[in-house]
C-alpha positions as CSV (number, residue, x, y, z in Angstrom):
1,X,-17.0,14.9,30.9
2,X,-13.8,16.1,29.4
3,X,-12.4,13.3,26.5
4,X,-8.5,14.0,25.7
5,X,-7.4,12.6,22.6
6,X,-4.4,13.7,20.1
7,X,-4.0,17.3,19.2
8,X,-3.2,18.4,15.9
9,X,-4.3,21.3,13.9
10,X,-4.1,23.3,10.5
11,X,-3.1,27.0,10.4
12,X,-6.2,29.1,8.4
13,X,-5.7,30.3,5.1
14,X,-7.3,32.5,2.8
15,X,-9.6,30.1,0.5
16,X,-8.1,29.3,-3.1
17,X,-10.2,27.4,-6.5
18,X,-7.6,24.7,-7.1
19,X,-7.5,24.8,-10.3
20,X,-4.4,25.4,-13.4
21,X,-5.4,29.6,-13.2
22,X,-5.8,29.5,-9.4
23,X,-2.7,27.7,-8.6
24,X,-0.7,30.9,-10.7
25,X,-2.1,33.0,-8.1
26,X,-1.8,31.2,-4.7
27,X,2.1,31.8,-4.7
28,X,3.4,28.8,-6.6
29,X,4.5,30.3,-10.0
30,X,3.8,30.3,-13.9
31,X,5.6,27.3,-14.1
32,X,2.9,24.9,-12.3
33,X,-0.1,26.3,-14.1
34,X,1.8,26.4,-17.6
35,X,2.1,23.0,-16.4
36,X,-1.1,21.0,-16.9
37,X,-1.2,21.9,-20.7
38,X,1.7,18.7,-21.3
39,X,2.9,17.2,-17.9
40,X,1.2,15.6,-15.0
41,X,0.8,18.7,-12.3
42,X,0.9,17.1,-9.5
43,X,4.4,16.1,-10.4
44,X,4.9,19.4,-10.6
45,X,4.2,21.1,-6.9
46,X,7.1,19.5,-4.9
47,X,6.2,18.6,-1.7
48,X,8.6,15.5,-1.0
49,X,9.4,15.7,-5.1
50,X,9.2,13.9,-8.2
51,X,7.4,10.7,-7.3
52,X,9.6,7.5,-8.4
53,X,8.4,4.8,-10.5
54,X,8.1,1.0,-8.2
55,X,9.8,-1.6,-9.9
56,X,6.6,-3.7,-8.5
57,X,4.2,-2.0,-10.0
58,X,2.3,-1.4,-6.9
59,X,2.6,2.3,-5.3
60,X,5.2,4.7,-6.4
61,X,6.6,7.6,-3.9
62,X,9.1,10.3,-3.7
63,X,12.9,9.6,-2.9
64,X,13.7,7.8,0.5
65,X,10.0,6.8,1.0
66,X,9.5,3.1,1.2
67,X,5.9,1.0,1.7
68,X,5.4,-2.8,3.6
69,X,2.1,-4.6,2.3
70,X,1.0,-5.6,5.8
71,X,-2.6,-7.3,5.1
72,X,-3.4,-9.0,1.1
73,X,-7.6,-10.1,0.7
74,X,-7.5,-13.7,0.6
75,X,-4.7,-14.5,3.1
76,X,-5.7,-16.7,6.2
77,X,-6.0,-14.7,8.9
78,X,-4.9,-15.7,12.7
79,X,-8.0,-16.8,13.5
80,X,-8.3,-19.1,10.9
81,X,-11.2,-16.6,8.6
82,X,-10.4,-15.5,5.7
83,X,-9.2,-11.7,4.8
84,X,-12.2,-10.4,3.2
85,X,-11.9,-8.1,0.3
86,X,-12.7,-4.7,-0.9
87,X,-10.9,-2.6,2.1
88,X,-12.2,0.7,3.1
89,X,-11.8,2.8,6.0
90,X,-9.3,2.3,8.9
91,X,-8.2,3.8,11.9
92,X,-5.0,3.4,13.9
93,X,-5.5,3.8,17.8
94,X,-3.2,2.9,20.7
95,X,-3.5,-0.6,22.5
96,X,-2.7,-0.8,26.2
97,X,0.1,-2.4,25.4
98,X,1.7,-0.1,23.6
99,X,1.2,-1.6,20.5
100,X,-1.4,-0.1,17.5
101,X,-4.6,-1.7,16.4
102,X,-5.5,-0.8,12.7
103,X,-9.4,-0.9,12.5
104,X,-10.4,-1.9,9.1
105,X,-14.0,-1.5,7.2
106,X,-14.5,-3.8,4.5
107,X,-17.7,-2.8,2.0
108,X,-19.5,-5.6,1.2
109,X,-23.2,-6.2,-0.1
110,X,-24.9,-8.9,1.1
111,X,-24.7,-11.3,-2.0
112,X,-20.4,-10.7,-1.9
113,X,-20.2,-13.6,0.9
114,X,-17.2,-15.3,-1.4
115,X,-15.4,-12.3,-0.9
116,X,-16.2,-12.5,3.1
117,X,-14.6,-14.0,6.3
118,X,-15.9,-17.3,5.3
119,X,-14.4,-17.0,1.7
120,X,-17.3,-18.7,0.5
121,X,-16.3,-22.3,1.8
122,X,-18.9,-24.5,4.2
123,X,-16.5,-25.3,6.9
124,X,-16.0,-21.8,7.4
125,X,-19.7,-20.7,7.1
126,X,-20.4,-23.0,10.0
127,X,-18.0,-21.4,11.6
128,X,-18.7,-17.7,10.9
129,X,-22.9,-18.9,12.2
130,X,-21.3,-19.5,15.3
131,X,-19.5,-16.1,16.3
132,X,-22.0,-13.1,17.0
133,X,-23.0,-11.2,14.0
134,X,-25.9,-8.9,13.4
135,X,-27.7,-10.4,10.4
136,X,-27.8,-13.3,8.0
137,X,-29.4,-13.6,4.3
138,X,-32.5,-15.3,3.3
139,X,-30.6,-18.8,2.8
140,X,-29.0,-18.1,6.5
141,X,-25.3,-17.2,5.5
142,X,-23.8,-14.3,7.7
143,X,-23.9,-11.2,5.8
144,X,-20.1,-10.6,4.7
145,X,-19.4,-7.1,6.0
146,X,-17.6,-5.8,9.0
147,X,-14.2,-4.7,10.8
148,X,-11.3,-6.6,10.5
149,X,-8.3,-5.6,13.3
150,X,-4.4,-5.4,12.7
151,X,-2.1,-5.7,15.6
152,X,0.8,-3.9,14.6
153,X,4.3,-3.3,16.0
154,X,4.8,0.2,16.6
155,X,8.4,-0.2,16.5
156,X,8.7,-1.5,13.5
157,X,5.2,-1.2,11.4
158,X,5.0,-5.0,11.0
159,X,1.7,-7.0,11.4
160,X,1.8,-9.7,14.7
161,X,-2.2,-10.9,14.0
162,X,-5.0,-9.9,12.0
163,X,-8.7,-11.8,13.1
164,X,-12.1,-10.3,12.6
165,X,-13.9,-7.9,15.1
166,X,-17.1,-7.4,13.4
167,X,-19.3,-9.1,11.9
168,X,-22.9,-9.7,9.9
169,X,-23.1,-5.8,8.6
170,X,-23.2,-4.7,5.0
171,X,-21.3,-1.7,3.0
172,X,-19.4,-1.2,5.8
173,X,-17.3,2.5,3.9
174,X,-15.6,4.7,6.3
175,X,-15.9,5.5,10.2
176,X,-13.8,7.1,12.7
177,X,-11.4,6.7,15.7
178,X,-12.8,7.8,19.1
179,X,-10.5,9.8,21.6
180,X,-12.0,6.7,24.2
181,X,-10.1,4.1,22.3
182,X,-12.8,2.7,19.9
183,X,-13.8,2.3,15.9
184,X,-16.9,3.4,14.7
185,X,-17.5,1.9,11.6
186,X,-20.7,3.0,9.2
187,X,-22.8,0.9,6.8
188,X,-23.1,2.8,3.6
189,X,-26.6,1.4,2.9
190,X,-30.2,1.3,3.1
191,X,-30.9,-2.4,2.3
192,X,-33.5,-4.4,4.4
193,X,-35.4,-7.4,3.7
194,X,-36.1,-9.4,2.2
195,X,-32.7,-9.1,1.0
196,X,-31.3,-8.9,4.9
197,X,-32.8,-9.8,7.7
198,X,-32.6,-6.5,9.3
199,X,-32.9,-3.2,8.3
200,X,-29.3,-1.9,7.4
201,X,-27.3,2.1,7.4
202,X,-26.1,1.6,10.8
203,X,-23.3,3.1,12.9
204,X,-21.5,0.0,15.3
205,X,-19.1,0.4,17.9
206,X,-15.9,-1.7,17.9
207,X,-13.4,-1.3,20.5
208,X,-9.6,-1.1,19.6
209,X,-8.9,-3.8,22.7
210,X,-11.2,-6.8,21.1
211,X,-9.6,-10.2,20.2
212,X,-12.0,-11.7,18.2
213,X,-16.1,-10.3,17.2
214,X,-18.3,-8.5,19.0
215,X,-21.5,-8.6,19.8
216,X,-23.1,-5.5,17.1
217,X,-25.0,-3.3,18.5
218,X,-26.7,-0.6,16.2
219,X,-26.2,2.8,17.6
220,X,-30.1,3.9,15.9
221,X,-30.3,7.1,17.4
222,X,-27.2,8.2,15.2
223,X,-29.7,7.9,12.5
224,X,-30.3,5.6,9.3
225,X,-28.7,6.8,6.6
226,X,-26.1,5.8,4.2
227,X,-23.7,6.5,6.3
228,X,-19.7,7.6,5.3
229,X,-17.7,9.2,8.1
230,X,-17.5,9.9,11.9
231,X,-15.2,12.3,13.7
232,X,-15.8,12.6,17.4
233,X,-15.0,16.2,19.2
234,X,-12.8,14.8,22.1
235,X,-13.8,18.3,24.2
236,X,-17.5,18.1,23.9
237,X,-18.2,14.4,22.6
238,X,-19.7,15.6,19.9
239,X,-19.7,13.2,16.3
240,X,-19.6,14.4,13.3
241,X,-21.4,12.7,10.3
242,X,-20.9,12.9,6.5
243,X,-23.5,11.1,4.2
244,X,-22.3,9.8,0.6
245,X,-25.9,10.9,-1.3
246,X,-25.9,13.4,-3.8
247,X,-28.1,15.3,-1.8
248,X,-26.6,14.2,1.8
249,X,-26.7,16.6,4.7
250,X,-24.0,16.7,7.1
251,X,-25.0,15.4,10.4
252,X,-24.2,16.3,14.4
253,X,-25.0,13.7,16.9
254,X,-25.0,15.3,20.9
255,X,-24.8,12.6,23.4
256,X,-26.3,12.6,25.9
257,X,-23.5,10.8,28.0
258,X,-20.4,11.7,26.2
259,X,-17.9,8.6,25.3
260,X,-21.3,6.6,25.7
261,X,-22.9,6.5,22.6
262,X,-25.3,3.4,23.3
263,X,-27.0,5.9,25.6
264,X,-28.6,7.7,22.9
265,X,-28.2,11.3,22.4
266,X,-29.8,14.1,19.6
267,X,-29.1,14.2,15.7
268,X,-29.2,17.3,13.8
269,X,-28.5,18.6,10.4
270,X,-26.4,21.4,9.1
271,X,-27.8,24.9,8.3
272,X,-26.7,28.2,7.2
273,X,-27.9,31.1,9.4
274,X,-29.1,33.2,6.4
275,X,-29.6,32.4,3.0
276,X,-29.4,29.2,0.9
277,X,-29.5,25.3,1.1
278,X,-27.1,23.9,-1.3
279,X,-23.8,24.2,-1.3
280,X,-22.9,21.7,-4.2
281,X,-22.2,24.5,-6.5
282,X,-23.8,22.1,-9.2
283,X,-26.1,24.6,-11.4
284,X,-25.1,27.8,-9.8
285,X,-22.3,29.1,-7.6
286,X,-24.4,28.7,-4.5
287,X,-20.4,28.8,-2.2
288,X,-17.8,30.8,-3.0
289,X,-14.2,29.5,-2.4
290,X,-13.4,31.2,1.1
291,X,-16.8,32.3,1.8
292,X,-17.9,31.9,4.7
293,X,-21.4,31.2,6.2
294,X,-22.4,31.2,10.2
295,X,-24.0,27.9,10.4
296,X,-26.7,26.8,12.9
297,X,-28.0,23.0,13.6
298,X,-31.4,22.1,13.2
299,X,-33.2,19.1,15.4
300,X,-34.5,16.1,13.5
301,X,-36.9,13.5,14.4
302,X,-37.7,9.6,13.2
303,X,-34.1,9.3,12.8
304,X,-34.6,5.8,12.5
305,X,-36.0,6.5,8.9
306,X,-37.8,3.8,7.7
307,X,-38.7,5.4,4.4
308,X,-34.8,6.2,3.6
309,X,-36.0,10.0,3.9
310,X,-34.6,11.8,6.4
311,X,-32.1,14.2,4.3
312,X,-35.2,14.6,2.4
313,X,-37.1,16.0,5.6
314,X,-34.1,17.7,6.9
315,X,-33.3,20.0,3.6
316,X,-36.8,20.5,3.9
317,X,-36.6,22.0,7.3
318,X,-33.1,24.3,5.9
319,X,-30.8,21.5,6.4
320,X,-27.8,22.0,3.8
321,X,-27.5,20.0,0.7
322,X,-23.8,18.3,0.5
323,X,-22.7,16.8,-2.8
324,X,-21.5,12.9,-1.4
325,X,-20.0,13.8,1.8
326,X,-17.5,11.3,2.4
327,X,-13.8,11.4,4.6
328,X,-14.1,13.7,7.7
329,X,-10.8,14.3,10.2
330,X,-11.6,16.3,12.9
331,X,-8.4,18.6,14.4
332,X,-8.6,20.6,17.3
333,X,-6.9,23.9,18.5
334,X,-5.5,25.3,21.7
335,X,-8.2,27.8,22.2
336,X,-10.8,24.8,22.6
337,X,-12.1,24.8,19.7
338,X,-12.3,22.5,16.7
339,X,-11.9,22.6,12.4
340,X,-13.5,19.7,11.3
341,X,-12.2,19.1,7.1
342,X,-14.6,16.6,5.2
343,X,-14.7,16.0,1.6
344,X,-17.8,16.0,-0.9
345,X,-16.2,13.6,-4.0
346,X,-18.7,14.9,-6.2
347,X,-18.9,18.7,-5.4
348,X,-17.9,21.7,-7.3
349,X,-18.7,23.4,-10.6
350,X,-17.3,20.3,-12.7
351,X,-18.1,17.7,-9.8
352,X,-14.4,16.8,-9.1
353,X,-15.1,17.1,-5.4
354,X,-14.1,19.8,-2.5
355,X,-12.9,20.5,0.8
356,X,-15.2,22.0,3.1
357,X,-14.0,23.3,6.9
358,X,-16.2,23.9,9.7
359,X,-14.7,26.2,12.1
360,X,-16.3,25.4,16.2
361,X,-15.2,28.5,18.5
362,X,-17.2,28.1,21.6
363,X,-16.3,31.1,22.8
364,X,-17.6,32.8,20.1
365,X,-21.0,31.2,19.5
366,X,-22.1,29.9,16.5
367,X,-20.3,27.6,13.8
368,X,-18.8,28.7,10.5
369,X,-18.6,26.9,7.6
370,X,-16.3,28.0,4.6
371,X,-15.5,26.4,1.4
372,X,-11.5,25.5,1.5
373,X,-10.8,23.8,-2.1
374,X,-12.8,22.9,-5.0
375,X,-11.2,21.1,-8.2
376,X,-11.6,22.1,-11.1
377,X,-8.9,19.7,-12.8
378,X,-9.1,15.8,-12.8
379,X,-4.6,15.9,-12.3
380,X,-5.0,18.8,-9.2
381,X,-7.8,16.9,-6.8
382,X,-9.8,14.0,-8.2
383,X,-12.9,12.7,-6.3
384,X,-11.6,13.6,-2.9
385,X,-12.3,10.6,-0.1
386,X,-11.1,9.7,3.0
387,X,-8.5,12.5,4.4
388,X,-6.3,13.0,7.5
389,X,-4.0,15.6,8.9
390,X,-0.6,14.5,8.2
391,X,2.6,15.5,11.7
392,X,3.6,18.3,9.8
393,X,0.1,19.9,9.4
394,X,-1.3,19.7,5.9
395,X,-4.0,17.2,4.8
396,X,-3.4,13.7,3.0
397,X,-6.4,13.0,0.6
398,X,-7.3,10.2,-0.9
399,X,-8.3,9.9,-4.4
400,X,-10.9,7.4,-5.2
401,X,-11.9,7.8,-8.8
402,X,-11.4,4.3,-11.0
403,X,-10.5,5.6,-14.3
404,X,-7.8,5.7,-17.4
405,X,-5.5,7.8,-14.5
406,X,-4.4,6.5,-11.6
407,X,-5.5,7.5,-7.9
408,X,-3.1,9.2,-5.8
409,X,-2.5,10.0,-2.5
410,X,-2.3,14.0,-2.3
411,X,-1.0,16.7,-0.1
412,X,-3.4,20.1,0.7
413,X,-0.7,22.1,2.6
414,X,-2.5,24.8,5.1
415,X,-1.4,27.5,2.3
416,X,-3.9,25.5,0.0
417,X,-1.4,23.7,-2.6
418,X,-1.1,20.5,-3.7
419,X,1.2,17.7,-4.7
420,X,1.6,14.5,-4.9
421,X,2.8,12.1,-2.0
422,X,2.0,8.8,-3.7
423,X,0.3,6.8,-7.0
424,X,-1.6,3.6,-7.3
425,X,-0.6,2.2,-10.1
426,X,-3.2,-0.3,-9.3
427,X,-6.4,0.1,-11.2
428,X,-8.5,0.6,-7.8
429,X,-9.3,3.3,-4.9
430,X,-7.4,4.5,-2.2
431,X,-8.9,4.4,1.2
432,X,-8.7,4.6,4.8
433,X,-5.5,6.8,5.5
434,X,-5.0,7.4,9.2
435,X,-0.8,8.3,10.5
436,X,0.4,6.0,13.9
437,X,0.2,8.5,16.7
438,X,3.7,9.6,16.5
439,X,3.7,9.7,12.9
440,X,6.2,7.4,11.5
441,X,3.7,5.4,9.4
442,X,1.1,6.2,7.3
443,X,-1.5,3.0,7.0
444,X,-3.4,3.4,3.7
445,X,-5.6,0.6,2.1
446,X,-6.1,-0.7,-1.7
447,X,-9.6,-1.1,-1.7
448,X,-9.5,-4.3,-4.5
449,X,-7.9,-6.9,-4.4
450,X,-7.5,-5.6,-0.7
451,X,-4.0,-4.1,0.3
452,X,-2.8,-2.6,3.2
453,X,0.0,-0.4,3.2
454,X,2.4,0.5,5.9
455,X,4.7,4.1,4.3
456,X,7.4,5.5,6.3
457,X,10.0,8.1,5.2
458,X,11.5,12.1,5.9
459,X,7.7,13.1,6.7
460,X,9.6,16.1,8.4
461,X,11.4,17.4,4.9
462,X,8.4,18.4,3.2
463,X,9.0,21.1,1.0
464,X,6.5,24.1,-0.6
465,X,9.1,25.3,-3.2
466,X,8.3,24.4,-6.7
467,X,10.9,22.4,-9.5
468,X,12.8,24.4,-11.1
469,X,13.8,21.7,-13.3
């Protein structure tokens, strides 16, 4: 079965460290390196340039850029629940109609019910009992996690309705779009009872075409982990799977009918054709920047892993070890094959995070994997999360590290420098940036107090000279 779904793909480059030396040496001057000894760096690297303060306090962003809040935690949504908090991942996909749905995660633990659909109020708890949900606490209160959906104008980036689509999950973190028009949306979390009622670290399908909750169905043979990201292959059907554990694997899941996941299908784990099992470069340089390793993908069984143990039995069978795997975007190239990007937040020599690619040539046989950025400076890449691939080509990171700085939105362009394209000058995460497919708008979430952002501008004037200024 052949799926079609967007095309968009990043030129391959010669692997750089991303670091104040490196950046001296990958073609953009003395002056960006001298740079992090007194200024902000990536102020420095002009992409769209210097990024302007908001008089709101909110996000700031380059010259002739401009954001809408479309979606505030809290607010009253259309079908009368509450907006629950603590926003995640999100992706945009086409409606029939023409308009765009916005798929969003919200990661809540069971006990964050207050910050739920229900908002914590009785009427609206005996409401939420009476939609289909997939578990409910000890006392009988829906569990608070799920998918929330945006209706949006494509026209005019404005909200028409928001309602919720899923419901009665937990530490619901990132997901994916799929090229068939639905949201796969991943529980970031092994908990079970007695807590729950169920055993949780789940993937759930969400269709972008709902109106109001499904019924969840687990998708167990895409294993039990805690799960992070999903990025389908639209040639071969093939999902990708990141894990946020320090010593996650990076997962494959074959289908056996592709575009039907329900049906089951085979998981397997990342590893290297010859030589190693750790590529977190934690106590050793176990990967080179731009080295490149032939990669081959082992089986693995029990997947419903009961004991929360199956990275432990996949490294020990030569999966890869992946230092919190976390955003994954999936591009795909005209010779039909694929580069899959995903992050690990807490990779690298001073755990800052990197950029892995792995490079699919059917043609040509077997897999590659090579290591395409790792930060060593908090103001060049900070805890890299979720990522996309911006019109133009490069990738938009997000940072998600809540600390004295503030997170920003940054730009890897496919020559492997980075700048700035926006701050949060909120003291919270970014999350869950995904373009409308004809790339006007760039939807990117606040994780808390929830926010979601709608940014538009000259995405076509992006720039790799440096200030001279």
């Amino acid at each position: 079965m052949k799926l079609t779904a967007p095309v968009s793909a990043l030129p391959s480059r010669r692997g750089l460290v991303l670091s104040a030396t490196a950046l001296a040496f990958s073609g953009l001057g003395a002056r960006a390196a001298q740079a992090v000894e007194g200024g902000d760096i990536v102020d420095q690297v002009r992409g769209y340039g210097p990024l302007k303060r908001d008089p709101l306090g909110v996000l700031d962003l380059p010259e002739g850029f401009s954001y809408r809040v479309l979606s505030s935690a809290g607010e009253t949504m259309d079908d009368g629940f509450i907006t629950p908090d603590h926003f995640d991942g999100m992706g945009c996909l086409p409606l029939p109609d023409g308009r765009l749905a916005l798929m969003r995660n919200h990661e809540l633990d069971p006990d964050e019910t207050r910050l739920g659909p229900s908002g914590g109020r009785p009427e609206l708890e005996t409401r939420l009992a009476a939609v289909p949900a997939f578990d409910r606490r000890p006392d009988g209160r829906v569990l608070p996690g799920g998918v929330t959906a945006l209706v949006v104008d494509p026209a005019t980036g404005r909200r028409e309705r928001q309602f919720l689509a899923l419901t009665g999950t937990a530490v619901n973190c990132a997901g994916g779009a799929t090229p068939w028009g639905s949201w796969l949306t991943c529980e970031e979390t092994m908990v079970s009872a007695p807590k729950t009622g169920a055993s949780h670290g789940w993937i759930f399908e969400v269709p972008a075409s709902v109106t109001g909750p499904v019924a969840p169905v687990p998708l167990v043979a895409m294993g039990r982990f805690r799960h992070e990201a999903a990025a389908v292959d639209p040639g071969s059907g093939r999902v990708y799977l990141t894990e946020d554990r320090d010593d996650g694997l990076l997962y494959r899941f074959l289908p056996r009918s592709p575009g039907r996941l329900v049906e089951g299908g085979r998981l397997q784990a990342l590893a290297f054709e010859a030589g190693g099992t750790d590529s977190r470069n934690w106590r050793r340089a176990d990967m080179a920047v731009g080295e490149i390793r032939t990669v081959r993908w082992i089986d693995l069984d029990e997947v419903e892993s009961p004991k929360d143990d199956l990275r432990q039995r996949g490294h020990a069978a030569g999966g890869v070890l992946f230092a919190r795997g976390e955003g994954v975007h999936l591009a795909t190239r005209p010779d039909g094959g694929c580069d899959l990007f995903f992050t690990c937040t807490s990779g690298g020599e001073r755990r800052l995070g990197q950029i892995f690619r792995l490079t699919s040539q059917p043609a040509a046989g077997a897999d590659r994997l090579d290591l395409f950025v790792e930060s060593r400076d908090t103001r060049v890449l900070d805890y890299a999360d979720n990522i996309t691939v911006a019109p133009w080509g490069g990738l938009v990171v997000c940072e998600d590290r809540i600390s004295l700085s503030p997170n920003h939105l940054k730009v890897v362009t496919p020559e492997g420098r980075i700048c700035a394209l926006a701050r949060l000058r909120i003291r919270t995460e970014l999350a869950g940036a995904c373009f409308s497919p004809d790339g006007r708008f760039l939807f990117v979430n606040a994780y808390s107090p929830g926010r979601t952002f709608a940014i538009e501008g000259p995405w076509k004037a992006f720039s790799e000279t440096l200030a001279t200024a």
